[in-house]
CHARMM-style PDB file with segment names, atoms N, HN, CA, C and O in Angstrom:
ATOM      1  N   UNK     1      -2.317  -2.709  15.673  1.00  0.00      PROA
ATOM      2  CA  UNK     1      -2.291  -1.272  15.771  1.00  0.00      PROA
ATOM      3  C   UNK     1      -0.855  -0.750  15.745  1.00  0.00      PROA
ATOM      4  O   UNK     1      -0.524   0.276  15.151  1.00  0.00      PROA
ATOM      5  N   UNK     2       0.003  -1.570  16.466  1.00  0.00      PROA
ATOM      6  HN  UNK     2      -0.265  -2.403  16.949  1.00  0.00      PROA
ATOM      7  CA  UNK     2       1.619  -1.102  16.355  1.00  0.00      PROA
ATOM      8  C   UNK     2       2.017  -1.075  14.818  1.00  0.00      PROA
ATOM      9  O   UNK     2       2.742  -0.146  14.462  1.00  0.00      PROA
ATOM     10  N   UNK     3       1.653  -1.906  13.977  1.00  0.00      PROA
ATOM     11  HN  UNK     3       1.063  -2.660  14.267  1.00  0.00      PROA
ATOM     12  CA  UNK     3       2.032  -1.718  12.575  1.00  0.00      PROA
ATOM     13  C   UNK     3       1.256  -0.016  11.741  1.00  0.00      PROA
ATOM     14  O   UNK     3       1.882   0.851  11.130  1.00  0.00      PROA
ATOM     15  N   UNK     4       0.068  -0.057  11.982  1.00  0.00      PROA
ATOM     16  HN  UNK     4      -0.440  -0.761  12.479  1.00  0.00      PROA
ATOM     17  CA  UNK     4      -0.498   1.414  11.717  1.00  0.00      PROA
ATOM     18  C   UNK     4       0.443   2.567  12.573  1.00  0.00      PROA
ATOM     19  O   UNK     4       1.167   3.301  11.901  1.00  0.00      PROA
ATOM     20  N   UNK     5       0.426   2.696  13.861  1.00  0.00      PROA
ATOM     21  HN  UNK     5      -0.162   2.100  14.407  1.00  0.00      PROA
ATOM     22  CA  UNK     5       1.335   3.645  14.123  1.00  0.00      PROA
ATOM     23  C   UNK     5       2.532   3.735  13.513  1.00  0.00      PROA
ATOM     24  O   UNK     5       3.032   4.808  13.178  1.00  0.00      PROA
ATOM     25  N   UNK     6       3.147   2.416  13.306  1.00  0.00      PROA
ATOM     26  HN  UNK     6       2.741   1.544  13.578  1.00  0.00      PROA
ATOM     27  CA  UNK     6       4.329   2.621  12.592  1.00  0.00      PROA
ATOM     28  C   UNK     6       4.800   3.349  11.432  1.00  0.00      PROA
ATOM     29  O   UNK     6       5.829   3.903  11.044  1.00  0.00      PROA
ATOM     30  N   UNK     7       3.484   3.090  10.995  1.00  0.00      PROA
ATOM     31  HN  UNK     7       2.648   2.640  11.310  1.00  0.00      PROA
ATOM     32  CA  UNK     7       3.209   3.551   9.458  1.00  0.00      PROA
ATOM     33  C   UNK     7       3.606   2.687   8.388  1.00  0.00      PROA
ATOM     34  O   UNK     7       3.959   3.131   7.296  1.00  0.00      PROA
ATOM     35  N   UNK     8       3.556   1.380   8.685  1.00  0.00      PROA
ATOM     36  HN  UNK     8       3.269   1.019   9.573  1.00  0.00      PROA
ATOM     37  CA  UNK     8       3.633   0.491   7.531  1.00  0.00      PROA
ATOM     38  C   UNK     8       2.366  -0.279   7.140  1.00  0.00      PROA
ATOM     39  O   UNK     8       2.390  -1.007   6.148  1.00  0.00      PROA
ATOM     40  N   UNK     9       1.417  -0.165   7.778  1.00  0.00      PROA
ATOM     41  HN  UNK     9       1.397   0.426   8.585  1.00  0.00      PROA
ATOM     42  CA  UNK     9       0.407  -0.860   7.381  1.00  0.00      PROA
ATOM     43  C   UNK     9      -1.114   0.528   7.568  1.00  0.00      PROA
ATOM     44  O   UNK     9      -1.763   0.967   8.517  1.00  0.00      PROA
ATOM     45  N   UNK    10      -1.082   0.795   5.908  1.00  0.00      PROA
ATOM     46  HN  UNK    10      -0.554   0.439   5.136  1.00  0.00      PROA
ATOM     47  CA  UNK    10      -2.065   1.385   5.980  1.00  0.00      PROA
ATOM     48  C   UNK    10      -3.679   1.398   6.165  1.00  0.00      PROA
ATOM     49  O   UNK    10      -4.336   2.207   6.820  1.00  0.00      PROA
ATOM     50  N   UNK    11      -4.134   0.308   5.429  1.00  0.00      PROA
ATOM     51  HN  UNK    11      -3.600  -0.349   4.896  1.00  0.00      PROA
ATOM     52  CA  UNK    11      -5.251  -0.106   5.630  1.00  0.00      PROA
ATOM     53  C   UNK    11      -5.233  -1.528   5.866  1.00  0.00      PROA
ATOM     54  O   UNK    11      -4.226  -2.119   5.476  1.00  0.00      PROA
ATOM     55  N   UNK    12      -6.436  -2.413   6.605  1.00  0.00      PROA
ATOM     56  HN  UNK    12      -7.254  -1.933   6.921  1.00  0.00      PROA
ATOM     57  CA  UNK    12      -6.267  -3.748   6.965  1.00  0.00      PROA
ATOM     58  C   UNK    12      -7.890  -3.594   7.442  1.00  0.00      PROA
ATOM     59  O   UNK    12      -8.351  -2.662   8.102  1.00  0.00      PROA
ATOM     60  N   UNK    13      -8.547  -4.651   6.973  1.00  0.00      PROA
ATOM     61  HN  UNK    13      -8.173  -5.408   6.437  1.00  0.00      PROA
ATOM     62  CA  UNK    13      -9.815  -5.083   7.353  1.00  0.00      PROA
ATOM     63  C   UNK    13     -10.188  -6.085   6.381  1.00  0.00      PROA
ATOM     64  O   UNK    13      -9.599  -6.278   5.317  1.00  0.00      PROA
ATOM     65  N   UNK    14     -11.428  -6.852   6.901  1.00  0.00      PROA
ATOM     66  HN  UNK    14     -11.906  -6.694   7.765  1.00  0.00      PROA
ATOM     67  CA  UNK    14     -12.508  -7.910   6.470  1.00  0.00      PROA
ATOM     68  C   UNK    14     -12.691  -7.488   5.043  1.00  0.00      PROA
ATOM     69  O   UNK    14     -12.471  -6.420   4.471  1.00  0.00      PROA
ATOM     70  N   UNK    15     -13.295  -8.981   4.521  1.00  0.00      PROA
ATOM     71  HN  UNK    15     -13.473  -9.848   4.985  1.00  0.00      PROA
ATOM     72  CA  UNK    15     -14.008  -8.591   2.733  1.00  0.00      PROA
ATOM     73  C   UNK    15     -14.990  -9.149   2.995  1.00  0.00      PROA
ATOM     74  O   UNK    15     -15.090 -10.135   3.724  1.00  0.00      PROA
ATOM     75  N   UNK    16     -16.064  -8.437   2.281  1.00  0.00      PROA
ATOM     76  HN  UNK    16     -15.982  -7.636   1.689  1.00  0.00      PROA
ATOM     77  CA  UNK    16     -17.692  -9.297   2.396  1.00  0.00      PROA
ATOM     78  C   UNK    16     -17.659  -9.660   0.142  1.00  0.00      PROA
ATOM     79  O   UNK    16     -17.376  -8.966  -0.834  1.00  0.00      PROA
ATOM     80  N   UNK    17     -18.115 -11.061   0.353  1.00  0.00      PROA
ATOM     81  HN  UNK    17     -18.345 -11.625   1.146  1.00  0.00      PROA
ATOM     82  CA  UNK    17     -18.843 -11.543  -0.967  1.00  0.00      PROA
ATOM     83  C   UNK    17     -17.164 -11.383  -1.351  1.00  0.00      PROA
ATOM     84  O   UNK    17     -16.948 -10.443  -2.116  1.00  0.00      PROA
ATOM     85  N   UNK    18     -15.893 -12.203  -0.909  1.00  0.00      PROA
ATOM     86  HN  UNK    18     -16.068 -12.967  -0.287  1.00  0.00      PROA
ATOM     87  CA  UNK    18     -14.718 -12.223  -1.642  1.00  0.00      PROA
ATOM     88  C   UNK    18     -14.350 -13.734  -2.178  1.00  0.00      PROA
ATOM     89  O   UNK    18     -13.359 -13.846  -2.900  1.00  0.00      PROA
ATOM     90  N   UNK    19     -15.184 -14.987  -1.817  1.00  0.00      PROA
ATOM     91  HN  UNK    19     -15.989 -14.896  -1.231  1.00  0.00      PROA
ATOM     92  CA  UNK    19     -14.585 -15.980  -1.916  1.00  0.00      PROA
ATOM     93  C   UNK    19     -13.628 -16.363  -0.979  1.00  0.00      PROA
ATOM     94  O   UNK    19     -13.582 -15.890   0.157  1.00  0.00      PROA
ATOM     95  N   UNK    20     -12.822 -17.247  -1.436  1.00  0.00      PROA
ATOM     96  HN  UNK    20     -12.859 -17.632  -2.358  1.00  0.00      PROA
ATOM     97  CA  UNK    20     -11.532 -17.775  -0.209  1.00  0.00      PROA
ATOM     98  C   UNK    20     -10.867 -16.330   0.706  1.00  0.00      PROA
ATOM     99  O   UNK    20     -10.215 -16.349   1.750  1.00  0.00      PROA
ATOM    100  N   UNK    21     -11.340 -15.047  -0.182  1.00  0.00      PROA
ATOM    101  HN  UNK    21     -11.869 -15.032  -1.030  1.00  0.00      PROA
ATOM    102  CA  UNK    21     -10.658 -14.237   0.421  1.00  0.00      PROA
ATOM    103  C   UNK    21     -11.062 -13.544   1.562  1.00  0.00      PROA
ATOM    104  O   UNK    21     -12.149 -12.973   1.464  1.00  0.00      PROA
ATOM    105  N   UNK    22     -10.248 -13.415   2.993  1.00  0.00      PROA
ATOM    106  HN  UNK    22      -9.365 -13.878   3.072  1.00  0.00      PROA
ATOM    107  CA  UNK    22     -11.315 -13.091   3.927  1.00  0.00      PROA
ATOM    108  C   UNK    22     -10.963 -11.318   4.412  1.00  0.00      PROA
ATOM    109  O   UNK    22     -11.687 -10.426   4.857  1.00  0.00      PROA
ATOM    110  N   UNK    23      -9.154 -11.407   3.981  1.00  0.00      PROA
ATOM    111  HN  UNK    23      -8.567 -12.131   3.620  1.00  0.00      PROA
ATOM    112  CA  UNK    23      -9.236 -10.150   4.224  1.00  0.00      PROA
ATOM    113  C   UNK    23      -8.211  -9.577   3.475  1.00  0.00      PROA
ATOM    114  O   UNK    23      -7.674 -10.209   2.565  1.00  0.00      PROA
ATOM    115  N   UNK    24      -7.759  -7.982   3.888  1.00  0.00      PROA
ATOM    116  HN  UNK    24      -8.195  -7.469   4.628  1.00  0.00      PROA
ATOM    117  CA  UNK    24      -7.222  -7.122   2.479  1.00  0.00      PROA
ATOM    118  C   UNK    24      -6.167  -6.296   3.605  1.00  0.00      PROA
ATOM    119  O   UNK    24      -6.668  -5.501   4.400  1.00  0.00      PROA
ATOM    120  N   UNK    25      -4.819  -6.530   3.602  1.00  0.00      PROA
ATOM    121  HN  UNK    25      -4.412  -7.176   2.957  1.00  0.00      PROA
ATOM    122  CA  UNK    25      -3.884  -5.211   4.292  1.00  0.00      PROA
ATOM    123  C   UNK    25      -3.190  -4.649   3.151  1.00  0.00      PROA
ATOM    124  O   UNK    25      -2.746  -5.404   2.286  1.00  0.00      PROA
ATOM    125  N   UNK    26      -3.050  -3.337   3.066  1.00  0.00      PROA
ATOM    126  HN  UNK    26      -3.411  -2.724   3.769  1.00  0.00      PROA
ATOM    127  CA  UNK    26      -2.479  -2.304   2.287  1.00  0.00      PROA
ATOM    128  C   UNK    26      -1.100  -1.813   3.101  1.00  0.00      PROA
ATOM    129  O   UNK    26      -1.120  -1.144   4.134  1.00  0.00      PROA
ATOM    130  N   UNK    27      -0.085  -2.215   2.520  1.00  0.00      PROA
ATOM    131  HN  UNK    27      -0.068  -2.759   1.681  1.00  0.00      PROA
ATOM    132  CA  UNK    27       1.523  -1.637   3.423  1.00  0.00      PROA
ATOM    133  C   UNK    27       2.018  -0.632   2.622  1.00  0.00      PROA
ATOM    134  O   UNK    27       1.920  -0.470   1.406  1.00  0.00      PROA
ATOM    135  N   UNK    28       2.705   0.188   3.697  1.00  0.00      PROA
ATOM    136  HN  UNK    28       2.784   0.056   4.685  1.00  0.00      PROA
ATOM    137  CA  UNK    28       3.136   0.848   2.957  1.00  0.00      PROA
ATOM    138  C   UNK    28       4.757   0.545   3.287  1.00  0.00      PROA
ATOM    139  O   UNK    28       5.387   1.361   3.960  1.00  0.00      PROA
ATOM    140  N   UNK    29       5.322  -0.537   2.833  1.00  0.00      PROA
ATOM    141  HN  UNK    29       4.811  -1.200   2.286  1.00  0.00      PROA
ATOM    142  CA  UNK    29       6.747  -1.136   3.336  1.00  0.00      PROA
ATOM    143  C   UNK    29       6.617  -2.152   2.204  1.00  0.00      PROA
ATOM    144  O   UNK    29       5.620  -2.664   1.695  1.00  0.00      PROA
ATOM    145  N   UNK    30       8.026  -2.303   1.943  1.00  0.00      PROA
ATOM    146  HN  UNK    30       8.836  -1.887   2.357  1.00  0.00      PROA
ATOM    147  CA  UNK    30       8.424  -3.347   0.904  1.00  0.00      PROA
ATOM    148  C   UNK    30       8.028  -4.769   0.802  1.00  0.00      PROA
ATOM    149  O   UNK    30       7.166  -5.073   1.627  1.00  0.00      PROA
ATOM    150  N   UNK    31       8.374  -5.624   0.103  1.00  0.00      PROA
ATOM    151  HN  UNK    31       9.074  -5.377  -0.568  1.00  0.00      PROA
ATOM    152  CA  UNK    31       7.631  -7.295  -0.199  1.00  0.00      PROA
ATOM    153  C   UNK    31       7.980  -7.941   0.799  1.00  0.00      PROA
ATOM    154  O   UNK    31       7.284  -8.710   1.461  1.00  0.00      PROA
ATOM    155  N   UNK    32       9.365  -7.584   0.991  1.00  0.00      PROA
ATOM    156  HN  UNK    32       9.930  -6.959   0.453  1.00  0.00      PROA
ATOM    157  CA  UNK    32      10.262  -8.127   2.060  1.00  0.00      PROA
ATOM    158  C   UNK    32       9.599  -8.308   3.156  1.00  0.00      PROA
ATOM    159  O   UNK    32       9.045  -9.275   3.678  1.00  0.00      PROA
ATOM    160  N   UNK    33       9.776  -7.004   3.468  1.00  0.00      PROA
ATOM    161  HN  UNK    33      10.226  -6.218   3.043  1.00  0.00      PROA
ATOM    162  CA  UNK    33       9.247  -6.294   5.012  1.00  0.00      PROA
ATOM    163  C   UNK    33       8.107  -7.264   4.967  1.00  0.00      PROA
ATOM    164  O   UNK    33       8.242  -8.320   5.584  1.00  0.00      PROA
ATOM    165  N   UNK    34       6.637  -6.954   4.094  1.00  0.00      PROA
ATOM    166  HN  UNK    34       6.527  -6.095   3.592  1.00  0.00      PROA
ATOM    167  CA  UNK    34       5.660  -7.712   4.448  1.00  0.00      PROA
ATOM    168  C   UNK    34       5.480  -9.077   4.611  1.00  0.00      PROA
ATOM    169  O   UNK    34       4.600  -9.786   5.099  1.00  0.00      PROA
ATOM    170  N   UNK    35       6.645  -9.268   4.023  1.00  0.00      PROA
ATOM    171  HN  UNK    35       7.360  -8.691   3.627  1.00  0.00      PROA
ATOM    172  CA  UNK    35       6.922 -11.255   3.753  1.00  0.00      PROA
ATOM    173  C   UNK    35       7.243 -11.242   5.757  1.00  0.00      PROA
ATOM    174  O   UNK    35       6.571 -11.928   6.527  1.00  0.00      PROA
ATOM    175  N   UNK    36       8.095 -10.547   6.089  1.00  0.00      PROA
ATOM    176  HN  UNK    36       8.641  -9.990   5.462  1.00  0.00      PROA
ATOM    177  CA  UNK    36       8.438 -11.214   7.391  1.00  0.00      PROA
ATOM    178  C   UNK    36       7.375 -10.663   8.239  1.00  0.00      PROA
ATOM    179  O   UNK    36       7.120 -11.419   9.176  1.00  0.00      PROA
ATOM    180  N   UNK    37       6.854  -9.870   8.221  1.00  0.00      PROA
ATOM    181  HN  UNK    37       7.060  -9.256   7.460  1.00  0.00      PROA
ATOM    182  CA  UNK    37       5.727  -9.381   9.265  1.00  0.00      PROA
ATOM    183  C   UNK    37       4.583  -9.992   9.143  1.00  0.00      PROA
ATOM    184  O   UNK    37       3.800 -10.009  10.093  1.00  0.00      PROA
ATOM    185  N   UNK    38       4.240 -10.709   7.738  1.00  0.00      PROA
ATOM    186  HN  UNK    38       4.876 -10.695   6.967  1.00  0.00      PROA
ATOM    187  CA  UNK    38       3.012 -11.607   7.758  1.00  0.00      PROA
ATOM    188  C   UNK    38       3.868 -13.528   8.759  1.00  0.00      PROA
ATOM    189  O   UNK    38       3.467 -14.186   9.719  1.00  0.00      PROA
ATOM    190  N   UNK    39       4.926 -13.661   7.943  1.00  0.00      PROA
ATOM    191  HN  UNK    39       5.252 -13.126   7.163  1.00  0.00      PROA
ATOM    192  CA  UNK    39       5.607 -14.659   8.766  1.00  0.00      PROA
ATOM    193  C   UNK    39       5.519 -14.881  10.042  1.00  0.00      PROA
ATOM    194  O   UNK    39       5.522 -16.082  10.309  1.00  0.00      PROA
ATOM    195  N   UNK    40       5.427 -14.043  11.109  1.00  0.00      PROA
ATOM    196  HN  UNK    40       5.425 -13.067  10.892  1.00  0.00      PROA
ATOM    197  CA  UNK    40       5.521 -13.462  12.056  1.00  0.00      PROA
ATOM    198  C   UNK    40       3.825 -13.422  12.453  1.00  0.00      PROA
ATOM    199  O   UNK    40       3.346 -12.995  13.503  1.00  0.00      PROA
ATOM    200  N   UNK    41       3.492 -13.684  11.922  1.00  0.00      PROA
ATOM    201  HN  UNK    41       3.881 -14.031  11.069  1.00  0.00      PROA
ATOM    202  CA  UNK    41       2.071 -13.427  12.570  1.00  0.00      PROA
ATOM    203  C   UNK    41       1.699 -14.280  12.911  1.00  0.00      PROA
ATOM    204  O   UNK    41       1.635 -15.119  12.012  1.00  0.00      PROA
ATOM    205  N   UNK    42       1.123 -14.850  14.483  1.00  0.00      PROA
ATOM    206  HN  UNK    42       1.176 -14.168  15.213  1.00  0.00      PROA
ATOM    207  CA  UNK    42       0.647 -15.639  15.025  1.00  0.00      PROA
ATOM    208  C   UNK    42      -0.493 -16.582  14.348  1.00  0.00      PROA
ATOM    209  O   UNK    42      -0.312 -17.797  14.429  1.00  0.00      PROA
ATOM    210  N   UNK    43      -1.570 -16.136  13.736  1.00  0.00      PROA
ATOM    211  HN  UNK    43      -1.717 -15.149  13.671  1.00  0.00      PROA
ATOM    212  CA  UNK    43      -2.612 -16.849  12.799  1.00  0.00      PROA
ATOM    213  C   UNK    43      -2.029 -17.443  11.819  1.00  0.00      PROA
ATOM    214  O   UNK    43      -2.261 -18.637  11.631  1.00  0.00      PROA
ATOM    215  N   UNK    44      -1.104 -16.700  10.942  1.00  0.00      PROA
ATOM    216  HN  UNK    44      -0.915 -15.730  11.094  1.00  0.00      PROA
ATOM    217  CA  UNK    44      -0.281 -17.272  10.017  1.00  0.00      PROA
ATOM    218  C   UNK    44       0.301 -18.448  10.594  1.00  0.00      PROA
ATOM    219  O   UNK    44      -0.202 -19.520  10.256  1.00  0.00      PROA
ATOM    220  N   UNK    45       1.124 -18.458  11.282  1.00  0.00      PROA
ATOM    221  HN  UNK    45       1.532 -17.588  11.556  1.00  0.00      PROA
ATOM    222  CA  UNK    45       2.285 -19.306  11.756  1.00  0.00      PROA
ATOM    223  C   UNK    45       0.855 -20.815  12.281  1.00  0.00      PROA
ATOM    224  O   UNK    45       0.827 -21.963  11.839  1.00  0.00      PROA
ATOM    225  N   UNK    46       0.166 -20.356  13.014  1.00  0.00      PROA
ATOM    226  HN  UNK    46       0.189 -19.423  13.373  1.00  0.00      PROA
ATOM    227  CA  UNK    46      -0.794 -21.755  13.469  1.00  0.00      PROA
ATOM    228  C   UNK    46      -1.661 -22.293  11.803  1.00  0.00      PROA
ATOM    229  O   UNK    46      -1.826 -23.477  11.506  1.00  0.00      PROA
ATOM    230  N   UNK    47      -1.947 -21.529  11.234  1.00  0.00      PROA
ATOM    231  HN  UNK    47      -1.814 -20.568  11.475  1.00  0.00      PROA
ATOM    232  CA  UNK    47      -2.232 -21.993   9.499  1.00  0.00      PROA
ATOM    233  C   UNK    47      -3.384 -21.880   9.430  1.00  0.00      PROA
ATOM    234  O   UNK    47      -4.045 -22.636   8.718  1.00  0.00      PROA
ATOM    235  N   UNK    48      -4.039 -20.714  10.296  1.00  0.00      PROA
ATOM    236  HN  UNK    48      -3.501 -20.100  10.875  1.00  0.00      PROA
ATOM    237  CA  UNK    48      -5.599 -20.234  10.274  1.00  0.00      PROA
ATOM    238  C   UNK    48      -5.640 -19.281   9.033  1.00  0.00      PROA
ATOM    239  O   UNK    48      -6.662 -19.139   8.362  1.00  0.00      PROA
ATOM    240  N   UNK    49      -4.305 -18.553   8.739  1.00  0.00      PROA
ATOM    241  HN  UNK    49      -3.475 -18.669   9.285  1.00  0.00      PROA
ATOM    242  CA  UNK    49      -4.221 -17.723   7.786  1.00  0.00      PROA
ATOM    243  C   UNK    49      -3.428 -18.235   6.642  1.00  0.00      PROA
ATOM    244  O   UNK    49      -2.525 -19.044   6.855  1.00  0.00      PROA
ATOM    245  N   UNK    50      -3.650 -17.899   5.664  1.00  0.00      PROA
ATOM    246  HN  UNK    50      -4.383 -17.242   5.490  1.00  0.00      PROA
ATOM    247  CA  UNK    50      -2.941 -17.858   4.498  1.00  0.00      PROA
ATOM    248  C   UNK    50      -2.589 -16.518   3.709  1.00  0.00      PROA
ATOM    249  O   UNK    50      -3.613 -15.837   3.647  1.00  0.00      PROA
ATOM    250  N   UNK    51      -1.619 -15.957   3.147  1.00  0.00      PROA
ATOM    251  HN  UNK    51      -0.788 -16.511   3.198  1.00  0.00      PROA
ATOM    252  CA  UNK    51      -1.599 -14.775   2.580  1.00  0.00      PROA
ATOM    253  C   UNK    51      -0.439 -14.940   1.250  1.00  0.00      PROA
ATOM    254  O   UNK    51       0.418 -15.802   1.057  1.00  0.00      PROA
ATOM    255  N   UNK    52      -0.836 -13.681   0.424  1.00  0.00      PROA
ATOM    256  HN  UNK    52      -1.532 -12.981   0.581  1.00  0.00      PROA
ATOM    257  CA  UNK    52      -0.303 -13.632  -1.190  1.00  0.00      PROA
ATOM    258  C   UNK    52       0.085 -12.140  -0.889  1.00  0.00      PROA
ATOM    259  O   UNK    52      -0.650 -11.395  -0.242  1.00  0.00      PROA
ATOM    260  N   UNK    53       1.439 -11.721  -1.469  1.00  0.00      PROA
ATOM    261  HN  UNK    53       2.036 -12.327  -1.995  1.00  0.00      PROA
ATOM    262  CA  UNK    53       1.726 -10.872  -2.185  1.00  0.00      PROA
ATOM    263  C   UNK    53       1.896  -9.985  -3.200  1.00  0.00      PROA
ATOM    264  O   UNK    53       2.946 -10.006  -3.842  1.00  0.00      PROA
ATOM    265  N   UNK    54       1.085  -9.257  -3.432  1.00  0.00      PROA
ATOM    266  HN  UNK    54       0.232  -9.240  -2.910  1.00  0.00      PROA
ATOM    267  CA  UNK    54       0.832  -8.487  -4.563  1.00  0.00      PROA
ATOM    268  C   UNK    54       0.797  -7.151  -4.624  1.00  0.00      PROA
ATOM    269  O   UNK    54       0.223  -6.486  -3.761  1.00  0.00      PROA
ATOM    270  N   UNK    55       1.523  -6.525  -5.846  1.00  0.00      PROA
ATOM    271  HN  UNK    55       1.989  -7.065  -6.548  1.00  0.00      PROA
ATOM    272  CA  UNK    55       1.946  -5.220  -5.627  1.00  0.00      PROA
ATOM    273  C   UNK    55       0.889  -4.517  -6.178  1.00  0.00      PROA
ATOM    274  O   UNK    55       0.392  -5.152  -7.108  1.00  0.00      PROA
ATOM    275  N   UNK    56       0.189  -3.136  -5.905  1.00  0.00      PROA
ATOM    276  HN  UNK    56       0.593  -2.620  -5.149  1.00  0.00      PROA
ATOM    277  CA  UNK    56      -0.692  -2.298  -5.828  1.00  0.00      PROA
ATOM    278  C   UNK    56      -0.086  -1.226  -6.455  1.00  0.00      PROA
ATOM    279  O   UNK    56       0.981  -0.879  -5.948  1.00  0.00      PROA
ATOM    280  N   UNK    57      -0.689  -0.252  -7.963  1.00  0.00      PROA
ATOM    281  HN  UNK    57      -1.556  -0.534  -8.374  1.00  0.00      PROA
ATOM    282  CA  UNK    57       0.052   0.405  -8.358  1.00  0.00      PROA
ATOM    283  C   UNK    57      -0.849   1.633  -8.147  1.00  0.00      PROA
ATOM    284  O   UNK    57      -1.975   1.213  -8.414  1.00  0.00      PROA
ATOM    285  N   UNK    58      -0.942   2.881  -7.820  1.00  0.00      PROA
ATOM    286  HN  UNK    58      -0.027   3.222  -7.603  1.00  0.00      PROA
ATOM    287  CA  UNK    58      -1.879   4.183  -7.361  1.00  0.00      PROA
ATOM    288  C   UNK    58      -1.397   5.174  -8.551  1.00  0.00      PROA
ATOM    289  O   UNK    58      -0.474   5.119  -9.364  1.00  0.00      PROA
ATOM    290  N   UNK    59      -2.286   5.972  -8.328  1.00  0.00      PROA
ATOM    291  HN  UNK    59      -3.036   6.017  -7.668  1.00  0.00      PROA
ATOM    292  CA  UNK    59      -2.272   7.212  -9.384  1.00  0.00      PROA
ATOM    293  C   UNK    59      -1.010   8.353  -8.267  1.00  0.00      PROA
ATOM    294  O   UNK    59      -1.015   8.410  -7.038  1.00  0.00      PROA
ATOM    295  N   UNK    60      -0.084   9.104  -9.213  1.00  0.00      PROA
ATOM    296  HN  UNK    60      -0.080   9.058 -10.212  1.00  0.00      PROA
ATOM    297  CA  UNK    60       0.288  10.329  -8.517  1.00  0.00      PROA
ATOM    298  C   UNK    60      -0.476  11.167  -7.477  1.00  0.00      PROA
ATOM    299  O   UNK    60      -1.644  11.492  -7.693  1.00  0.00      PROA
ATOM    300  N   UNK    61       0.132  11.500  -6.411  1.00  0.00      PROA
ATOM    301  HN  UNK    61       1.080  11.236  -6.235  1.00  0.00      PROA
ATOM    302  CA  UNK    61      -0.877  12.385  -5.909  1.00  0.00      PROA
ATOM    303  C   UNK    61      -2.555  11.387  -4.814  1.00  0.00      PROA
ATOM    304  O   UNK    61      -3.305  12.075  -4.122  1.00  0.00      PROA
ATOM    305  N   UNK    62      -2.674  10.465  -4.889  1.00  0.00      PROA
ATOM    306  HN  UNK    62      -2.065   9.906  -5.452  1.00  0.00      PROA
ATOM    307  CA  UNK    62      -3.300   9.930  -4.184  1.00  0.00      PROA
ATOM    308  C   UNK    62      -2.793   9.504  -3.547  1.00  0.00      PROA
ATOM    309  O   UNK    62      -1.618   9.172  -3.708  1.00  0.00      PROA
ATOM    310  N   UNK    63      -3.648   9.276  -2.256  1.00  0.00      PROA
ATOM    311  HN  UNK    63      -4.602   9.546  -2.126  1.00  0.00      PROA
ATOM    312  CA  UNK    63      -2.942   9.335  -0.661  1.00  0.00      PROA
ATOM    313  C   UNK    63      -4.152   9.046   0.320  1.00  0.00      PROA
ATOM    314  O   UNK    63      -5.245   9.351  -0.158  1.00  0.00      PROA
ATOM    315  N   UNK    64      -4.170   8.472   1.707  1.00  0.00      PROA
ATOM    316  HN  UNK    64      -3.283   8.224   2.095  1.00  0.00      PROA
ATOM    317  CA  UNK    64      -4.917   8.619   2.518  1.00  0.00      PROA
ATOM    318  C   UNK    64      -4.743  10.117   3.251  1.00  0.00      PROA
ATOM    319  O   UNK    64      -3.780  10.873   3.123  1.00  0.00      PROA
ATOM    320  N   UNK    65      -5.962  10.333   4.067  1.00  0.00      PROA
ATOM    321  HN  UNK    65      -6.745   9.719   4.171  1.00  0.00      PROA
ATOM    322  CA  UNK    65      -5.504  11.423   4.854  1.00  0.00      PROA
ATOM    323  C   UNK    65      -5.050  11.301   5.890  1.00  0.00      PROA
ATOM    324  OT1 UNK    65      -4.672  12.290   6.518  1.00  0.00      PROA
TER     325      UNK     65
END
């Protein structure tokens, strides 16, 4: 939740019917940034998690509310 207040992590939840994939966070912070804040993550670090970087490209003008 400290990353949402922050405002770098916009969306984050579960995938149903994804394959290996179990879940989906949307940042709104650089590769970097997310490289060390996933680093940093306790599940990650014990090797329950695995995660990929990939950049997300949006239309002008779209936005959450």
């Amino acid at each position: 939740m400290q990353l949402t207040d922050a405002g770098k992590l916009a969306i984050v939840g579960p995938l149903k019917d994804a394959g290996d994939i179990v879940g989906l966070c949307i940042f709104n912070v650089g590769a970097d940034e997310v490289r060390e804040i996933m680093d940093g993550d306790g599940a990650v670090q014990a090797g329950i998690f695995t995660y990929e970087i990939v950049t997300l490209f949006g239309k002008p003008g779209q936005g959450l509310a």
